[in-house]
LORO-139598 format. One record per atom (N, C-alpha, C): x, y, z; chain; atom name; residue number from 1. Coordinates in steps of 0.2 Angstrom, whole numbers, plus 5000, padded with zeros to 4 digits. Last residue first. Example, Ala and Ser with C-alpha at 12.3 -4.5 7.8 and 13.67 -1.06 7.14 Angstrom:
<senus>
{east = 5064&north = 4989&up = 5035&ch = A&at = N&i = 2}
{east = 5068&north = 4995&up = 5036&ch = A&at = CA&i = 2}
{east = 5064&north = 5000&up = 5039&ch = A&at = C&i = 2}
{east = 5066&north = 4972&up = 5039&ch = A&at = N&i = 1}
{east = 5062&north = 4978&up = 5039&ch = A&at = CA&i = 1}
{east = 5066&north = 4984&up = 5039&ch = A&at = C&i = 1}
</senus>
This chain:
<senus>
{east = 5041&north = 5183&up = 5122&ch = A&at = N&i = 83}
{east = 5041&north = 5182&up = 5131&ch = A&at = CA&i = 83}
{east = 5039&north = 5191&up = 5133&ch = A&at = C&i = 83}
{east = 5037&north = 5170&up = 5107&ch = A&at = N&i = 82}
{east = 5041&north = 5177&up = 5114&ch = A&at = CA&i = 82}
{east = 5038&north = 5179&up = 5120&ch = A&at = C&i = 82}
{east = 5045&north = 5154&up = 5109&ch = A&at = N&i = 81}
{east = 5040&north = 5159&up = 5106&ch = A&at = CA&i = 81}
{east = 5041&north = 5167&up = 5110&ch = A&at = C&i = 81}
{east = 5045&north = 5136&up = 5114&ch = A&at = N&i = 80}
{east = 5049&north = 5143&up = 5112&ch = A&at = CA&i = 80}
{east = 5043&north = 5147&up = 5111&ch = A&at = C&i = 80}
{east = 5042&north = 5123&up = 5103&ch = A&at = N&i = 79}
{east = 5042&north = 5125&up = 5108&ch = A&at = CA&i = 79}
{east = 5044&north = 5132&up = 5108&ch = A&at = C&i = 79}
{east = 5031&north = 5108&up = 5098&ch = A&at = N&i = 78}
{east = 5035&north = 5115&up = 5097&ch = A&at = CA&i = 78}
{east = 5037&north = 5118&up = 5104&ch = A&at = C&i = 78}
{east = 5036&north = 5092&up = 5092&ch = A&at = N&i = 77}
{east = 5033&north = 5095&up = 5098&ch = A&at = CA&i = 77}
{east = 5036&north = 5102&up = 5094&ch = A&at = C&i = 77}
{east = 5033&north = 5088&up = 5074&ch = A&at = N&i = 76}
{east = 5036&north = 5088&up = 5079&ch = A&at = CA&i = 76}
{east = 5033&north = 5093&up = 5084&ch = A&at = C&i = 76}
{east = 5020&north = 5078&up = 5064&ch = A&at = N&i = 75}
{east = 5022&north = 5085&up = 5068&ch = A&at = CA&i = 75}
{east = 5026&north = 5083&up = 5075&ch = A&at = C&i = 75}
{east = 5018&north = 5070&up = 5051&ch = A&at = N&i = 74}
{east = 5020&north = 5071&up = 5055&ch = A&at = CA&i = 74}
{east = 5025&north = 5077&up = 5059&ch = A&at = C&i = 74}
{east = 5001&north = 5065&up = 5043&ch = A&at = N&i = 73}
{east = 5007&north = 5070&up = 5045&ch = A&at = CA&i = 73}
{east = 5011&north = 5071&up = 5052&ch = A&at = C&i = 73}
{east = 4996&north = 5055&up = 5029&ch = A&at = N&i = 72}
{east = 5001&north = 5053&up = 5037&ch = A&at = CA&i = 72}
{east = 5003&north = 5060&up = 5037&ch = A&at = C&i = 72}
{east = 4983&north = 5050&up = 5019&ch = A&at = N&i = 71}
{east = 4988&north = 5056&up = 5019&ch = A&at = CA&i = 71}
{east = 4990&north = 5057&up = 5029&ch = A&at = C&i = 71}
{east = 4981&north = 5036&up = 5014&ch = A&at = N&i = 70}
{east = 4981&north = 5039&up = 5018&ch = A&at = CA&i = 70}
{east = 4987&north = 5045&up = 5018&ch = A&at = C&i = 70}
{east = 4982&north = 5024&up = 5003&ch = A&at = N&i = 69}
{east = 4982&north = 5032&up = 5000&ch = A&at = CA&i = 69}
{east = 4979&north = 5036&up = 5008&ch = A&at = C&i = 69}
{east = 4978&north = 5012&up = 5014&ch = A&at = N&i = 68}
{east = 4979&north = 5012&up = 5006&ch = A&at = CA&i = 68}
{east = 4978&north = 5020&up = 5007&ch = A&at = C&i = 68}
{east = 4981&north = 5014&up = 5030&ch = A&at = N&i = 67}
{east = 4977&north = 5011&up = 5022&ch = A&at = CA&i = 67}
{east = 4979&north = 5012&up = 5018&ch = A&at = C&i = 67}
{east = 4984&north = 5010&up = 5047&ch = A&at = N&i = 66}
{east = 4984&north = 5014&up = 5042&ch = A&at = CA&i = 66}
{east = 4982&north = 5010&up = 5034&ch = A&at = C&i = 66}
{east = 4979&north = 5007&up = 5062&ch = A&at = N&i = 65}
{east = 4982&north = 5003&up = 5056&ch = A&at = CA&i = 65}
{east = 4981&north = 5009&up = 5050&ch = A&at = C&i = 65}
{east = 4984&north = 5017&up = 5078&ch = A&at = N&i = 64}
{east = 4980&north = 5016&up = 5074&ch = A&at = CA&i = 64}
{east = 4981&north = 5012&up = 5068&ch = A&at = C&i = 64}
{east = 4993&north = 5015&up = 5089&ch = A&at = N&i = 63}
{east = 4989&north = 5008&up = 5086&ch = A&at = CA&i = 63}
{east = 4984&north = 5009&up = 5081&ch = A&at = C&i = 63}
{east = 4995&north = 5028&up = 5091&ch = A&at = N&i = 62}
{east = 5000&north = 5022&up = 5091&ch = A&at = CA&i = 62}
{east = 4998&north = 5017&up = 5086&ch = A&at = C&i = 62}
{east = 4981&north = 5040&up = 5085&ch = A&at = N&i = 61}
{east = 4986&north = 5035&up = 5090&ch = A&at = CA&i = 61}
{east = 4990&north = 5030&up = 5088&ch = A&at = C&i = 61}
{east = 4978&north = 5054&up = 5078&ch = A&at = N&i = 60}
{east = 4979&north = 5045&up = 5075&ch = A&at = CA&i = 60}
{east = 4983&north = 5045&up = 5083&ch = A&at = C&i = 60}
{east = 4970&north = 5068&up = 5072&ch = A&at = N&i = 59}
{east = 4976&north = 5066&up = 5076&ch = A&at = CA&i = 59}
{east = 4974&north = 5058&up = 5077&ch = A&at = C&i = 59}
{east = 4965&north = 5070&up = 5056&ch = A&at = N&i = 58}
{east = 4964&north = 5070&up = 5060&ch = A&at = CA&i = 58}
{east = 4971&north = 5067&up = 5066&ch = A&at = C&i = 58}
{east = 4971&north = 5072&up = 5043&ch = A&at = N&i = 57}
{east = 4970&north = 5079&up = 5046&ch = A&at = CA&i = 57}
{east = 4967&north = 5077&up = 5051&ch = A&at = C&i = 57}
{east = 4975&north = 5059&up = 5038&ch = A&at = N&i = 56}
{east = 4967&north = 5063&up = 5035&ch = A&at = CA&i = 56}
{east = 4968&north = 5067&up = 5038&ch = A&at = C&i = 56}
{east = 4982&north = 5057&up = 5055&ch = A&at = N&i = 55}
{east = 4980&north = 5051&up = 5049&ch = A&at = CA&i = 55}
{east = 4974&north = 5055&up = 5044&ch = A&at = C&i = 55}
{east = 4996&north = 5063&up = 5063&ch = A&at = N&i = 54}
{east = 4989&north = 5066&up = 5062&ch = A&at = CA&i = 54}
{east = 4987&north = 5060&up = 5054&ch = A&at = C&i = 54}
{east = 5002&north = 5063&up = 5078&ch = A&at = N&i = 53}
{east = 5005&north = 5061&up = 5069&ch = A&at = CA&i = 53}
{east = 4996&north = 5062&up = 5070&ch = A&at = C&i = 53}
{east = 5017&north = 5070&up = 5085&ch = A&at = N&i = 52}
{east = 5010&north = 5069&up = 5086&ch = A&at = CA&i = 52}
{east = 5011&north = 5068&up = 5077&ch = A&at = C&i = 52}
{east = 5034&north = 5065&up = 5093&ch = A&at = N&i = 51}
{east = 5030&north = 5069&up = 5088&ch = A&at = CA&i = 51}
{east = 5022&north = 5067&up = 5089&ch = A&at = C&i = 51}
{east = 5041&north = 5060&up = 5101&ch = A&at = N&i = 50}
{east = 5038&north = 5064&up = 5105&ch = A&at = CA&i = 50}
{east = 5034&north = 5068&up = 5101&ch = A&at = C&i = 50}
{east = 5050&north = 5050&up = 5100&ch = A&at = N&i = 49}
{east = 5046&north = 5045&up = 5103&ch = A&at = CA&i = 49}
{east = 5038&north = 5054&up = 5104&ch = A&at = C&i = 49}
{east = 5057&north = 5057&up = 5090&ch = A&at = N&i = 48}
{east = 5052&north = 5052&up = 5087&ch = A&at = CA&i = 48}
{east = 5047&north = 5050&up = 5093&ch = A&at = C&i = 48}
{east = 5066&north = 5065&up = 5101&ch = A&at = N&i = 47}
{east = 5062&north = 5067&up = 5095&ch = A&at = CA&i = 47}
{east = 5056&north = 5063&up = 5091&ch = A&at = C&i = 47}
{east = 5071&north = 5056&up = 5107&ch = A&at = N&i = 46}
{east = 5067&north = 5059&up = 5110&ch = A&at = CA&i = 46}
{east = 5063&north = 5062&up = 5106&ch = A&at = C&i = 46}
{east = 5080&north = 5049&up = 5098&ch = A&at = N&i = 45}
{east = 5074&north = 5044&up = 5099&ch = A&at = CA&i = 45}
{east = 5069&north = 5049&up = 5103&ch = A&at = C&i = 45}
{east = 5087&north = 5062&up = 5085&ch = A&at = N&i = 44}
{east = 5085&north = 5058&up = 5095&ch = A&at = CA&i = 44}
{east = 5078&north = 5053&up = 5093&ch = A&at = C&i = 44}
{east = 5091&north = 5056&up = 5068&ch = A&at = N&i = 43}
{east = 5089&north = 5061&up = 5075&ch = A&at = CA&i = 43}
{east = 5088&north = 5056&up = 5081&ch = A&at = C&i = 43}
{east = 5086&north = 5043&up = 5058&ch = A&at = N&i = 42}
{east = 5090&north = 5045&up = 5063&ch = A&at = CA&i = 42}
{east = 5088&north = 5051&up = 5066&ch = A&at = C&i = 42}
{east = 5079&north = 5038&up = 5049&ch = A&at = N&i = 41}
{east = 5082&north = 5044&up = 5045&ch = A&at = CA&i = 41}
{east = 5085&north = 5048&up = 5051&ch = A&at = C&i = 41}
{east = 5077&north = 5023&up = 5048&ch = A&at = N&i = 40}
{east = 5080&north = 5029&up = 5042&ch = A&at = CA&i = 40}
{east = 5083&north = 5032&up = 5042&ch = A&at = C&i = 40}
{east = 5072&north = 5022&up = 5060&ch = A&at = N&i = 39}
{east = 5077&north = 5020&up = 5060&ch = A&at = CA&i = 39}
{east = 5080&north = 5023&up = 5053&ch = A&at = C&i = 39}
{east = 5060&north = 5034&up = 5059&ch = A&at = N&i = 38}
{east = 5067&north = 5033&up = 5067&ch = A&at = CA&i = 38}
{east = 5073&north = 5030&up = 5062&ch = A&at = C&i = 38}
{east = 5053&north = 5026&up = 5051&ch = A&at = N&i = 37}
{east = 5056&north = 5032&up = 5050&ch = A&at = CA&i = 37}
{east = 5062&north = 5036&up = 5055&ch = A&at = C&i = 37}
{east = 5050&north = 5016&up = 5057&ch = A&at = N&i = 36}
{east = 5053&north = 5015&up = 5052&ch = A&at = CA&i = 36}
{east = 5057&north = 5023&up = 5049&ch = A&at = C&i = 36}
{east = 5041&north = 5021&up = 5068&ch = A&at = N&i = 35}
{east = 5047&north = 5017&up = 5072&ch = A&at = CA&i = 35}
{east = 5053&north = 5016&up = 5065&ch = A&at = C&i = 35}
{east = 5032&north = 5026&up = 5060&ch = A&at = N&i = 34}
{east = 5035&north = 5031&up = 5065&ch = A&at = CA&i = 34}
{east = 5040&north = 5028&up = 5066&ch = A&at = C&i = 34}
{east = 5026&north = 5014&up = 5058&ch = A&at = N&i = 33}
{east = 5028&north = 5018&up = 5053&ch = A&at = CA&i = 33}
{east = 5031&north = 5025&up = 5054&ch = A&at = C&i = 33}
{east = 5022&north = 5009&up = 5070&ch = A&at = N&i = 32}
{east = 5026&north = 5004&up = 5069&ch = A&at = CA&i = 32}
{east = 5030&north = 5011&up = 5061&ch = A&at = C&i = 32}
{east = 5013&north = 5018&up = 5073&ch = A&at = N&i = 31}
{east = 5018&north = 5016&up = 5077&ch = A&at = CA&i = 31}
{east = 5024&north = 5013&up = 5074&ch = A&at = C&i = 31}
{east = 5002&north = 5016&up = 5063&ch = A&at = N&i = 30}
{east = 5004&north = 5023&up = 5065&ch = A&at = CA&i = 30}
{east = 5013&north = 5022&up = 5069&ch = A&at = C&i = 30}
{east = 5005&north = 4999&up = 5057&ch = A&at = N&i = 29}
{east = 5003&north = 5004&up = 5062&ch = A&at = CA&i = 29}
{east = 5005&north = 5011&up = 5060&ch = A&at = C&i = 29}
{east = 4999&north = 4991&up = 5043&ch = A&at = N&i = 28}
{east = 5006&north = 4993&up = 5045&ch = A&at = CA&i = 28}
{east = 5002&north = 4998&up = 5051&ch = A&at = C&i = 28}
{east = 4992&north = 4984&up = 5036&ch = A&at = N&i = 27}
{east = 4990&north = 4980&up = 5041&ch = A&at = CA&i = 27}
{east = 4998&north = 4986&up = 5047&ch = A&at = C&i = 27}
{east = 5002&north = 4979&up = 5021&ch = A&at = N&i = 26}
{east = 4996&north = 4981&up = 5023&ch = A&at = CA&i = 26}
{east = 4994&north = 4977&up = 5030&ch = A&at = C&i = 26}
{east = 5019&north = 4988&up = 5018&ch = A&at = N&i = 25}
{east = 5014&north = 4982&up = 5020&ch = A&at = CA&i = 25}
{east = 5007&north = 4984&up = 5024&ch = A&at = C&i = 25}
{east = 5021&north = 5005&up = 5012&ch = A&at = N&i = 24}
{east = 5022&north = 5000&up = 5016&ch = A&at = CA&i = 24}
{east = 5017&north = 4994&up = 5015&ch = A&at = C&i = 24}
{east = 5030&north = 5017&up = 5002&ch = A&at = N&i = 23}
{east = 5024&north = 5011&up = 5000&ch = A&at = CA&i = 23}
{east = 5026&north = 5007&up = 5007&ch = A&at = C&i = 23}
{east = 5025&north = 5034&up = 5003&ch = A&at = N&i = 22}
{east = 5030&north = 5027&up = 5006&ch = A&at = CA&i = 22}
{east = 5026&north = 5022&up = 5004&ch = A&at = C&i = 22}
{east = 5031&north = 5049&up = 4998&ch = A&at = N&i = 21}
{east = 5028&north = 5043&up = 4995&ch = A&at = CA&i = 21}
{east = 5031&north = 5037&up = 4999&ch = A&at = C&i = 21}
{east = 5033&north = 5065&up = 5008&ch = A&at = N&i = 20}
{east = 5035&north = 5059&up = 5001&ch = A&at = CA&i = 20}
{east = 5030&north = 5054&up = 5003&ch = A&at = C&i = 20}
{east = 5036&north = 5082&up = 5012&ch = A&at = N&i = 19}
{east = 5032&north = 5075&up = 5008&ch = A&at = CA&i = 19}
{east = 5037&north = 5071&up = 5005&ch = A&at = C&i = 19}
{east = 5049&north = 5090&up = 5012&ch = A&at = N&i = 18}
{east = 5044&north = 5092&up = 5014&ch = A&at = CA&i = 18}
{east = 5037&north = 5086&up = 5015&ch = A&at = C&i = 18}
{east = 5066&north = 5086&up = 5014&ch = A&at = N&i = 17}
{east = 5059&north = 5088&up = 5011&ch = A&at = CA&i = 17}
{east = 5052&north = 5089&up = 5014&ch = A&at = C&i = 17}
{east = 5074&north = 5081&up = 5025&ch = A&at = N&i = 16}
{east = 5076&north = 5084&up = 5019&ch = A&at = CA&i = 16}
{east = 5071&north = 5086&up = 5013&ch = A&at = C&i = 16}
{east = 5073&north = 5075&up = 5037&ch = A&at = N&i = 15}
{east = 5073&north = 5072&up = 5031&ch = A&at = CA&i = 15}
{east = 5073&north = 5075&up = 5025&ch = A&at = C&i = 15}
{east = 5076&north = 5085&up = 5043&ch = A&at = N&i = 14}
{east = 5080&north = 5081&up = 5046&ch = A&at = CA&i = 14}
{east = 5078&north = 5074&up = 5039&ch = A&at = C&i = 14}
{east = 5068&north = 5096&up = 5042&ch = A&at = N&i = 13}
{east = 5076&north = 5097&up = 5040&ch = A&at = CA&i = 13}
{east = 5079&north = 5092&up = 5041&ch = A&at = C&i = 13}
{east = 5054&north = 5089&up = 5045&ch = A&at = N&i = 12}
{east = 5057&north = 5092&up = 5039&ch = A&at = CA&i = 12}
{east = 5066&north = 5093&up = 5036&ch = A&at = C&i = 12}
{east = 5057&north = 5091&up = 5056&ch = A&at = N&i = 11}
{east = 5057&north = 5083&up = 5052&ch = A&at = CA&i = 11}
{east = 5058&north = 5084&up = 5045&ch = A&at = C&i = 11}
{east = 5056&north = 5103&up = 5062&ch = A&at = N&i = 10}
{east = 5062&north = 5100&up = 5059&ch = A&at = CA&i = 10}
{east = 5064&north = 5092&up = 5057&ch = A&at = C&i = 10}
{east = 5040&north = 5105&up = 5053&ch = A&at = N&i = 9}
{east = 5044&north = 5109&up = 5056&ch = A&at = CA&i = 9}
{east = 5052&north = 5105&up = 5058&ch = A&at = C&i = 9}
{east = 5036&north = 5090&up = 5045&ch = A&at = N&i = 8}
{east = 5034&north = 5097&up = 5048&ch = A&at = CA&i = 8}
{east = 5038&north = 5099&up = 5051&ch = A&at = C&i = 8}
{east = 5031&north = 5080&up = 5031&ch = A&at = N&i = 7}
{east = 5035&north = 5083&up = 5037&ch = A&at = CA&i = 7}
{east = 5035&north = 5090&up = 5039&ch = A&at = C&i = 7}
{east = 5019&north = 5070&up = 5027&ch = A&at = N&i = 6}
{east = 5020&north = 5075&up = 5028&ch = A&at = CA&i = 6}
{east = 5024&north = 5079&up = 5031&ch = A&at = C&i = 6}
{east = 5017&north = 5055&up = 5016&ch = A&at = N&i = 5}
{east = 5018&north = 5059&up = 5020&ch = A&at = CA&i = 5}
{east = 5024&north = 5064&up = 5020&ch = A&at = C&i = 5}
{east = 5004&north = 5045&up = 5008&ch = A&at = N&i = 4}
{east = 5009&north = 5048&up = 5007&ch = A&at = CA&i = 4}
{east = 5009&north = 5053&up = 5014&ch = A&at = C&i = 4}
{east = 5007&north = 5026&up = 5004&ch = A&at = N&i = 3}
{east = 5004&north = 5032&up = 5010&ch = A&at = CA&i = 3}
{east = 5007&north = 5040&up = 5008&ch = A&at = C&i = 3}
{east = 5000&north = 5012&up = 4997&ch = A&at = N&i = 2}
{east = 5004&north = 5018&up = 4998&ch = A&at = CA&i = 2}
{east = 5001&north = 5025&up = 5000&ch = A&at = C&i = 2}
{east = 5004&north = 4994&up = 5000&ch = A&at = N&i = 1}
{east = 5000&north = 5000&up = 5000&ch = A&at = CA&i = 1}
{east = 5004&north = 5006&up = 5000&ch = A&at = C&i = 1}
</senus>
């Protein structure tokens, strides 16, 4: 199946684009496809274990199983701002 996903803020910098195209297996979780792109594309495990992932523009859990042409976005925590 194929998903396409969305990086945001320094996942972005950290993968080097904005979007892409993942084919994975059918039956694949929100977690387990978070846990794949940990091992890819490196940075802190504090950073991956700490993103929010949004499945359709809605926010998704761990366990949620993902489909065929699902649009994944994944949002790092923010932080900072002015004072």
């Amino acid at each position: 199946m194929q998903v396409r996903v969305l990086y945001f803020g320094i996942l972005k910098d950290i993968v080097g684009r904005s979007s892409s195209e993942m084919d994975l297996p059918e039956g694949v979780s929100v977690a387990e496809m978070v846990a794949l792109h940990e091992r890819e594309q490196g940075g802190s495990v504090e950073l991956w274990s700490s993103i929010a992932v949004a499945v359709n523009q809605q926010y998704a859990k761990p366990g949620d199983i993902l489909r065929d042409g699902d649009e994944v976005a994944l949002l790092p925590p923010v932080s900072g701002g002015l004072r």
